[in-house]
LOZA-707136 format. One record per residue (C-alpha): residue in three letters; x, z, y; residue number from 1. Coordinates in steps of 0.2 Angstrom, whole numbers. Example, Ala and Ser with C-alpha at 12.3 -4.5 7.8 and 13.67 -1.06 7.14 Angstrom:
! LOZA-707136
    aa      xx      zz      yy     i
   ALA      62      39     -22     1
   SER      68      36      -5     2
***
This chain:
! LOZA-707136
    aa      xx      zz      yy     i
   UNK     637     279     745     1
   UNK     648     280     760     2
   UNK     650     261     769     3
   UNK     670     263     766     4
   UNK     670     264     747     5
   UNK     655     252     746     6
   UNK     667     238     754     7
   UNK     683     245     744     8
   UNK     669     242     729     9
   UNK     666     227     738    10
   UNK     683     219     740    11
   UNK     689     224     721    12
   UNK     677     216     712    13
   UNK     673     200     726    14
   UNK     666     203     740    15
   UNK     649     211     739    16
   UNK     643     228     739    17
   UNK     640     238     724    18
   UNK     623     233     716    19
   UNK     609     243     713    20
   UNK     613     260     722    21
   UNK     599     259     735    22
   UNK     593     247     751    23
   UNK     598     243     762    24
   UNK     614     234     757    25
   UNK     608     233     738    26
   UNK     594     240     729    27
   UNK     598     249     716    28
   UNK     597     248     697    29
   UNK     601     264     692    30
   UNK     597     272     674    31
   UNK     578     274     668    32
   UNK     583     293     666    33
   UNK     592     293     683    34
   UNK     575     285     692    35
   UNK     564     298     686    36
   UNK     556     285     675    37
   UNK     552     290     657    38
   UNK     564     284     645    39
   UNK     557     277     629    40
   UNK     561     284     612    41
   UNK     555     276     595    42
   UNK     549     291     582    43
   UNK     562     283     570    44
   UNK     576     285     585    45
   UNK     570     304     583    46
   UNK     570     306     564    47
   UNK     592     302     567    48
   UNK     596     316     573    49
   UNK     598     328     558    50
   UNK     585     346     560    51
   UNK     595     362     562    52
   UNK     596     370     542    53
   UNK     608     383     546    54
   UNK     610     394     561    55
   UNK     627     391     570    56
   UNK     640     404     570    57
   UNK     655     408     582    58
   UNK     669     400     570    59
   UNK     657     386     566    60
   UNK     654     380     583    61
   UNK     672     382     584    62
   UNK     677     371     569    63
   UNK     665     358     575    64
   UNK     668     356     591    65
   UNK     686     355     589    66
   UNK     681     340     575    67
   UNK     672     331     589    68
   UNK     684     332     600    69
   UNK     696     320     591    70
   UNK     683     306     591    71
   UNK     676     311     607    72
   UNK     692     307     615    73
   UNK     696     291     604    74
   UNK     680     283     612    75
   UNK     683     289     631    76
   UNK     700     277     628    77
   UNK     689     264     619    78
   UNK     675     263     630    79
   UNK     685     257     643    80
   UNK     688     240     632    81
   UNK     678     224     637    82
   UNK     674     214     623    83
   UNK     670     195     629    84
   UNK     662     180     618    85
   UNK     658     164     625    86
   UNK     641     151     617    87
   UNK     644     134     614    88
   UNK     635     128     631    89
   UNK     646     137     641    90
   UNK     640     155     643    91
   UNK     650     170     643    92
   UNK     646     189     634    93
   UNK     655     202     641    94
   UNK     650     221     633    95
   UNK     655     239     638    96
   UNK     649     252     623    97
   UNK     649     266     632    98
   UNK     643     283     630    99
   UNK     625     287     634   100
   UNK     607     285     631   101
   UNK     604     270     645   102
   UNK     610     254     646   103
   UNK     612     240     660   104
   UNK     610     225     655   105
   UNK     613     207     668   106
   UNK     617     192     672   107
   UNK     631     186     685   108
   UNK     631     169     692   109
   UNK     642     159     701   110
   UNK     629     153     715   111
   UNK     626     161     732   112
   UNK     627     156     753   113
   UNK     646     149     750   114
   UNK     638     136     739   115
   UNK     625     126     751   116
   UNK     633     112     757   117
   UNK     625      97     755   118
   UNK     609     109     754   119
   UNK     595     114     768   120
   UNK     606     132     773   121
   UNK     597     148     768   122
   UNK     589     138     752   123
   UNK     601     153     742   124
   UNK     590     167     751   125
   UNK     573     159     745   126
   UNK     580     159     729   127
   UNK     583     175     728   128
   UNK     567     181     734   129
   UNK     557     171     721   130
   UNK     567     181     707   131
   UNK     556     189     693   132
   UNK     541     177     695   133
   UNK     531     167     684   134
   UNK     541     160     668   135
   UNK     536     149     656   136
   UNK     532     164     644   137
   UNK     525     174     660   138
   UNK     510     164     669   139
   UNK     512     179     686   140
   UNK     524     192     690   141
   UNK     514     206     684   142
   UNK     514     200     666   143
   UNK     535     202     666   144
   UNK     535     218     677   145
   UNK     524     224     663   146
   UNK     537     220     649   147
   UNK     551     227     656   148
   UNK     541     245     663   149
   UNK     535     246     642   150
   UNK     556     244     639   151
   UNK     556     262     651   152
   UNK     566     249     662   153
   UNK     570     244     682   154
   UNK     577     230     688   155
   UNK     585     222     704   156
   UNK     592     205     711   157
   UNK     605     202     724   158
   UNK     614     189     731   159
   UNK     633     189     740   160
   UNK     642     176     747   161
   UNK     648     171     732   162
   UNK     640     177     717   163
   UNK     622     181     714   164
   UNK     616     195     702   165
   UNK     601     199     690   166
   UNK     599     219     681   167
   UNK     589     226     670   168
   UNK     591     246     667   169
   UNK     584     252     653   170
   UNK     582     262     632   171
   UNK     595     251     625   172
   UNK     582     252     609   173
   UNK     575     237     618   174
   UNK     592     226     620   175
   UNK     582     211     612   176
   UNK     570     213     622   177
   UNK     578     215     638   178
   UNK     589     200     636   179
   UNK     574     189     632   180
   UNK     563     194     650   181
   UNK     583     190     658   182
   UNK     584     174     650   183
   UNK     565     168     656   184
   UNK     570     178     671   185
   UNK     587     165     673   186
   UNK     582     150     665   187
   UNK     563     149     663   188
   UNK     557     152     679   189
   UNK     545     141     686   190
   UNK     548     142     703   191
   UNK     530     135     709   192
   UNK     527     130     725   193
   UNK     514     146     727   194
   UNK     531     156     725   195
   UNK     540     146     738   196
   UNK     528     148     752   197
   UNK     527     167     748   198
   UNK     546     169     748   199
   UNK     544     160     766   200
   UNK     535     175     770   201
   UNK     546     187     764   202
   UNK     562     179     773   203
   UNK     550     180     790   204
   UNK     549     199     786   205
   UNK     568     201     782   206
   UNK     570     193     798   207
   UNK     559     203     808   208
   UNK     565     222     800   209
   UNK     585     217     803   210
   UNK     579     215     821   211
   UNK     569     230     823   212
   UNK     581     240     815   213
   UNK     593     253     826   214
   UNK     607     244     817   215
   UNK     608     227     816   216
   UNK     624     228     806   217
   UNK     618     212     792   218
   UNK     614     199     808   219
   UNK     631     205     814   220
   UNK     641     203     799   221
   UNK     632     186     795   222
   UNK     637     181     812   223
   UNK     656     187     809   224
   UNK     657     175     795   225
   UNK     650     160     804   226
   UNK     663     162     817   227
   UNK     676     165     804   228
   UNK     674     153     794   229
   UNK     663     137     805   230
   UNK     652     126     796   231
   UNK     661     129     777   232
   UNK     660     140     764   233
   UNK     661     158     767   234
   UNK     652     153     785   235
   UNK     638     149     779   236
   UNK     620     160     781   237
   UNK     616     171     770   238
   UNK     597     175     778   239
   UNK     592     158     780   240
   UNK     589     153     798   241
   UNK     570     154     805   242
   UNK     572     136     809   243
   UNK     576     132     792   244
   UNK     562     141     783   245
   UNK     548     128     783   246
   UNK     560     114     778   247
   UNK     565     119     760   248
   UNK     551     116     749   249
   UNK     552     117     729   250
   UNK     560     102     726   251
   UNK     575     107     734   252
   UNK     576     126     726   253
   UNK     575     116     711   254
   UNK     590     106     715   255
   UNK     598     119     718   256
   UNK     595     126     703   257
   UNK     602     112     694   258
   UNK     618     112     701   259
   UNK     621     130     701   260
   UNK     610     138     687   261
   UNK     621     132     673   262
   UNK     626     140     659   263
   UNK     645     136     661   264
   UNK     643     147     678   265
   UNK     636     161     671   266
   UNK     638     180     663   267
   UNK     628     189     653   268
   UNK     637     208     654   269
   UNK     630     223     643   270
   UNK     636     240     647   271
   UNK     632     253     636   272
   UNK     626     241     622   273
   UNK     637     236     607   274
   UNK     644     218     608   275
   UNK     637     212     591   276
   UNK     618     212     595   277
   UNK     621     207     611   278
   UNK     629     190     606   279
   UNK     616     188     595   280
   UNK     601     190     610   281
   UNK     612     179     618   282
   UNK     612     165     606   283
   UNK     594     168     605   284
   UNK     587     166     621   285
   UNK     602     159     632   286
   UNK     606     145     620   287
   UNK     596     132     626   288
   UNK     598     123     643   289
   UNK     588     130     659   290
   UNK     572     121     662   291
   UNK     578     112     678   292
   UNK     593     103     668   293
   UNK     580      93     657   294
   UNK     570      87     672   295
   UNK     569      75     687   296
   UNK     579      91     696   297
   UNK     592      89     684   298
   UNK     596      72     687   299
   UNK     595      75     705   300
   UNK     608      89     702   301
   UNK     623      85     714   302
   UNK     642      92     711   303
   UNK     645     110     713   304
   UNK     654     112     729   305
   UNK     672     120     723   306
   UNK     679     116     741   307
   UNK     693     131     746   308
   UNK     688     142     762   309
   UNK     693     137     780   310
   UNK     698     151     790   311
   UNK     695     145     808   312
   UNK     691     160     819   313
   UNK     681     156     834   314
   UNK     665     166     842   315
   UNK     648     169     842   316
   UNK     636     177     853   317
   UNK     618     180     853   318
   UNK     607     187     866   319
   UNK     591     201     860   320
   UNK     583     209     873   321
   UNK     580     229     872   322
   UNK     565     228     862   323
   UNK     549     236     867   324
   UNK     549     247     847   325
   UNK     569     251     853   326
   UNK     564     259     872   327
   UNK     547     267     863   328
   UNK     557     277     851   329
   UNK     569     280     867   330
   UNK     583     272     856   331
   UNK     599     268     868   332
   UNK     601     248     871   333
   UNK     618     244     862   334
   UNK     630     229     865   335
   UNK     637     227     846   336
   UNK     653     218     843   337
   UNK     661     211     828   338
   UNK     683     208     829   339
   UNK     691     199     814   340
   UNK     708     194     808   341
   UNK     709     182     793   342
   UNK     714     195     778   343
   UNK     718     188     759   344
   UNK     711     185     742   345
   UNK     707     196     727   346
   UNK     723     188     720   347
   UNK     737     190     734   348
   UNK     748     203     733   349
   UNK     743     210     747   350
   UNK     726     214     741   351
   UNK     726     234     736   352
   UNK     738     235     756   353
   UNK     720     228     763   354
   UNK     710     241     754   355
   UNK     721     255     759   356
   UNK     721     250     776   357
   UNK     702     248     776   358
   UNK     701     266     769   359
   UNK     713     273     784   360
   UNK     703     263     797   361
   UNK     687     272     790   362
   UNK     674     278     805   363
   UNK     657     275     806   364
   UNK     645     281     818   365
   UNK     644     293     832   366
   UNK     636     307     824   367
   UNK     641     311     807   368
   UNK     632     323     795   369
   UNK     646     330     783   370
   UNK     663     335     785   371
   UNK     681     329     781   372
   UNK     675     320     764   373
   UNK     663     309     775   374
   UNK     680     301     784   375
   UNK     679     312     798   376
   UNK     700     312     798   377
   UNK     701     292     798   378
   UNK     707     283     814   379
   UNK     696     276     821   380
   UNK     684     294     822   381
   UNK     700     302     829   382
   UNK     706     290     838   383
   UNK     689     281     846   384
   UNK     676     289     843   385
   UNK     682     309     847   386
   UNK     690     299     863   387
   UNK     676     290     869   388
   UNK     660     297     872   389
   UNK     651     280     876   390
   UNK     655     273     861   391
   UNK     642     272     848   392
   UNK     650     267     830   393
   UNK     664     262     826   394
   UNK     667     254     807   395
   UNK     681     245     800   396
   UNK     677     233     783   397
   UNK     686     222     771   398
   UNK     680     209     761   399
   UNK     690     197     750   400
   UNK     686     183     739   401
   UNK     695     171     728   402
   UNK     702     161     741   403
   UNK     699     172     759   404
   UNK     697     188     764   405
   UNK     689     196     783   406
   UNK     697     211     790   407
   UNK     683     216     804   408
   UNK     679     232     816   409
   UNK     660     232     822   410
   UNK     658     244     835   411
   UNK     643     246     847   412
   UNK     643     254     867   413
   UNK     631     252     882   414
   UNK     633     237     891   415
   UNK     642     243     905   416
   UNK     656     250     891   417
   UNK     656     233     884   418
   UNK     673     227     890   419
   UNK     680     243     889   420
   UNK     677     243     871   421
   UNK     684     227     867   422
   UNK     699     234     873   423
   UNK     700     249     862   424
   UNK     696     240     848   425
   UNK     709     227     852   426
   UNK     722     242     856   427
   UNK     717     247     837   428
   UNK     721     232     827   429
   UNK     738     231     836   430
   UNK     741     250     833   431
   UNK     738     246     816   432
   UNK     757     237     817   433
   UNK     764     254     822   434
   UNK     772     269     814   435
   UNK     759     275     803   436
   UNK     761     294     799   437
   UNK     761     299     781   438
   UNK     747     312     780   439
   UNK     736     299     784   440
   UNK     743     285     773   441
   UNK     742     298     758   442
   UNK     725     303     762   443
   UNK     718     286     764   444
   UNK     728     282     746   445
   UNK     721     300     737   446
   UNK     702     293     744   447
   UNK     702     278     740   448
   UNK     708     280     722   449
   UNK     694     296     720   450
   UNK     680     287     727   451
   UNK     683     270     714   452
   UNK     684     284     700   453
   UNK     667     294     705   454
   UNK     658     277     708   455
   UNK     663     269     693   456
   UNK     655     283     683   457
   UNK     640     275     688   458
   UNK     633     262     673   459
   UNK     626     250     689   460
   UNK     643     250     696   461
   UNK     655     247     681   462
   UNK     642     232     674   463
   UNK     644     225     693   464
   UNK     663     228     691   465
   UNK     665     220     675   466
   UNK     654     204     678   467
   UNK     661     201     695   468
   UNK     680     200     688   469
   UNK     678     191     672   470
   UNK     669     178     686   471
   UNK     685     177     695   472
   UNK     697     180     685   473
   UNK     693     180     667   474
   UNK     697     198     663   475
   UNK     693     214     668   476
   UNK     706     226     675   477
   UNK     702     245     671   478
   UNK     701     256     683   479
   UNK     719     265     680   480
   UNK     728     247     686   481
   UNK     722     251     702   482
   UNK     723     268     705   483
   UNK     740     263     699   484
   UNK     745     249     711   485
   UNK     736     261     725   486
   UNK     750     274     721   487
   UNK     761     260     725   488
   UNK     757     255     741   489
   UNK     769     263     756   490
   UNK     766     263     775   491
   UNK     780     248     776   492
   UNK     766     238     766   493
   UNK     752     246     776   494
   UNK     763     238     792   495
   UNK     768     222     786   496
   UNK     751     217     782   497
   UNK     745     220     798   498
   UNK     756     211     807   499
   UNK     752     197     794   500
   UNK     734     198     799   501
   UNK     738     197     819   502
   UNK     745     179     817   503
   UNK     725     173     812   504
   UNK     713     166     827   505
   UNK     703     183     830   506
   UNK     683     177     826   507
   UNK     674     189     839   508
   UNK     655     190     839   509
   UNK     643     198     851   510
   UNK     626     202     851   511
   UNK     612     213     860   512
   UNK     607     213     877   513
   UNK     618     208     895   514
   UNK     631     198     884   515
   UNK     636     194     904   516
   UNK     643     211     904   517
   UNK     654     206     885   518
   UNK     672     197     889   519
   UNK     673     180     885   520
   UNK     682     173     869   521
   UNK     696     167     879   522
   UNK     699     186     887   523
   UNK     699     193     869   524
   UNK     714     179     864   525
   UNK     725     185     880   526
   UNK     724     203     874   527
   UNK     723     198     854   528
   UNK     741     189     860   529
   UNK     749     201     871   530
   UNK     752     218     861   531
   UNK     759     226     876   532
   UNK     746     223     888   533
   UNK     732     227     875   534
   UNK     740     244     875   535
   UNK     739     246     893   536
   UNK     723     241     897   537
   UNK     715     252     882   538
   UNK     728     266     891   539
   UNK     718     262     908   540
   UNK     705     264     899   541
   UNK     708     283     894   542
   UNK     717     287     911   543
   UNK     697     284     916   544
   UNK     688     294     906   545
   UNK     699     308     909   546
***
């Protein structure tokens, strides 16, 4: 999936990338049938479908098509209806019956990096990478990842800022079965203190494979947020810091547990299963409080921290040496930077402007397999990266949540280009304030609204999308809103919000090797506040290179 519709995706439904469409920014639960793994089908599933008596003829294939077609058509509009219920601890059940032979089948909870004050920070990631352990109906791991395979089923967890997810994909034959390995899974986990020094381990690797990778694009984006937003919320890690790794031992998961973990907090979403059976798995399994509520953890629970986000702006710089793996592979060493504005929330009205925006911004790297579909006519490919030879990548994103968003372009460029491409990008945002010509407005408009149609063919996608804003807000929107209130938006609104964006603190981030070579903070505020002379030093620039 391109990066552009993964953080439109991303901003719609709250500001994380889809789920379960592949690594690295989330692993994917996809269908059994789509993973090439065999799909389980009872013999008394087979013995429904009625053997062929008669041999079809022209005018009966006719006749019986056109008598599908009625309720064929009827379901495509009811299939789009979310049906919701709510136990009497707290819990919501949300279900989408939708056509097909696969079903993905998850809960979403209101936990994640923006919920750790008052916690060791990066406690959230060792959470997440102790997730389908041992319960207390599973004594290891391989015991549950053996139920779910004989369900014909996959499974994933993810964390965001904000929200944290666990998905099973699978025959919806097993429903009953599915929800009770979720509900261990959620609520029965043990959590041992084996698991916790193992999930030390597996945040050390994390560490050490974002660091050798080519594109360090998660450390960069971690580090935009802590200068957007310092020391609260949205700032917060969401890799816990290698310092931090030996400090948070099981008591403290547990903790953790017990003040985010709660059924009040969380979602259990169906899609493709009818609402009925899954209500009552729900009552079955998720009736009953989580383990950590009715121990010593539970009356060491403290109060959910519900605190709005601070938009501060600010920078951050980290120096990495050109690794040895980097120079070997004859990779080129890279200054990346990060430049963002404060943006808006899912529910200001200026919301679908900043997606649209986003989609016109577009770019990505330097070399681009794929033509025009791949956002090769967006501005910052014809306007940086066709221009500047030096210039690495260049990629704009856009993440809101319920009470802040981030506007951001990350670019990369050797170190020598380093000031010259804070320039640009500066020269960029302000052009953004500028007369916006209507090809591209309407293109970016007809994208945007095509790309949120194909993805949310995608069972993974739609279960993500109906969690996440039942979560927020309560209710799912379909899909025709916003394609909707994207036909609305003009270039004036496009305009406006930009200019609304320039009056935040920038939060600028730098990291790579020679940061000597990167301007400092107070450089990037005397261009950020002077339009005029942004312009003509990114002119200079160009006059340069000529």
């Amino acid at each position: 999936m391109s990066s552009r519709l993964t953080r439109f995706i991303t901003s719609l439904t709250g500001g994380r990338p889809p789920p379960l469409q592949g690594p690295p920014a989330s692993a994917s639960v996809a269908s059994a049938t789509a993973s090439g793994r065999p799909t389980v089908v009872s013999d008394s599933h087979r013995r429904q479908s009625p053997l062929l008596q008669t041999p079809l003829t022209k005018a009966s294939t006719g006749s019986r098509m056109a008598e599908q077609a009625k309720p064929a058509a009827a379901y495509a509009k009811d299939n789009e209806n979310v049906l919701i219920g709510r136990l009497s601890n707290g819990l919501t059940v949300a279900s989408m019956d939708r056509i097909g032979t696969g079903c993905t089948v998850g809960v979403v909870i209101s936990a994640g990096p923006r919920f750790q004050a008052g916690f060791t920070k990066g406690v959230s990631h060792l959470v997440e990478k102790m997730s389908f352990g041992s319960t207390r109906a599973y004594p290891n791991r391989e015991h549950l990842l053996s139920e779910i395979e004989q369900c014909g089923g996959i499974f994933d967890t993810q964390s965001s800022k904000d929200a944290t997810i666990y998905a099973m994909s699978a025959n919806p034959l097993h429903l009953d079965r599915l929800v009770s390995a979720l509900a261990q899974v959620v609520c029965r986990a043990r959590y041992d203190s084996d698991e916790v020094v193992a999930a030390r381990e597996k945040v050390r690797f994390d560490w050490e494979a974002m660091e050798m990778s080519a594109s360090p694009e998660p450390i960069l984006t971690d580090l935009l947020y802590s200068a957007a937003y310092q020391a609260n919320t949205l700032g917060f890690p969401k890799f816990c810091p290698l310092d931090n790794v030996d400090s948070i031992d099981r008591s403290e998961v547990l903790r953790y547990l017990a003040t985010y973990y709660r059924p009040e907090r969380m979602i259990l979403c169906g899609i493709g299963v009818p609402h009925q059976p899954l209500m009552q798995a729900a009552e079955s399994y998720f009736a009953d409080q989580p383990d950590w509520l009715a121990g010593s953890a539970g009356a060491a629970a403290q109060q959910p921290d519900n605190s709005v986000a601070q938009y501060t702006g600010g920078e951050a710089r980290v120096e990495k040496a050109h690794s040895q793996m980097h120079a070997a592979l004859q990779l080129p060493e890279l200054i990346h930077i990060g430049l963002g504005l404060e943006s808006c929330s899912l529910s200001d009205e200026g919301f679908v402007a900043s997606c649209v925006l986003n989609m016109m911004m577009g770019g990505g790297g330097s070399f681009s397999a794929g033509g025009p579909g791949k956002g090769m006519y967006t501005r910052l490919f014809t306007r940086v990266l066709n221009r500047h030879y030096w210039v690495n990548s260049a990629q704009a994103s856009n993440q809101a949540y319920a009470d802040s968003g981030l506007f951001a372009i990350q670019a990369s460029a050797p170190p020598q280009q380093c000031r010259d491409l804070c320039n640009v990008i500066v020269r960029e945002l302000h052009a953004m304030t500028d007369r916006l010509p209507h090809d591209q407005v309407q293109r970016a408009k007809k994208q945007l609204q095509s790309m949120l149609l194909m993805n949310l063919e995608m069972r993974p996608v739609v279960f993500e999308d109906v969690g996440r804003q039942i979560l927020s807000s309560g209710e799912r929107k379909p899909p025709q809103y916003w394609t909707e209130q994207i036909e609305q938006i003009e270039e004036r609104h496009l305009r406006d919000f930009a200019k609304r964006m320039l009056l935040s603190r920038p939060s600028y981030v730098a990291y790579g090797p020679q940061l000597s070579l990167a301007p400092d903070y107070s450089q990037v505020l005397e261009w950020m506040a002077d339009s005029g002379a942004a312009k003509s030093a990114a002119s200079s620039v160009y006059s340069r290179i000529k």
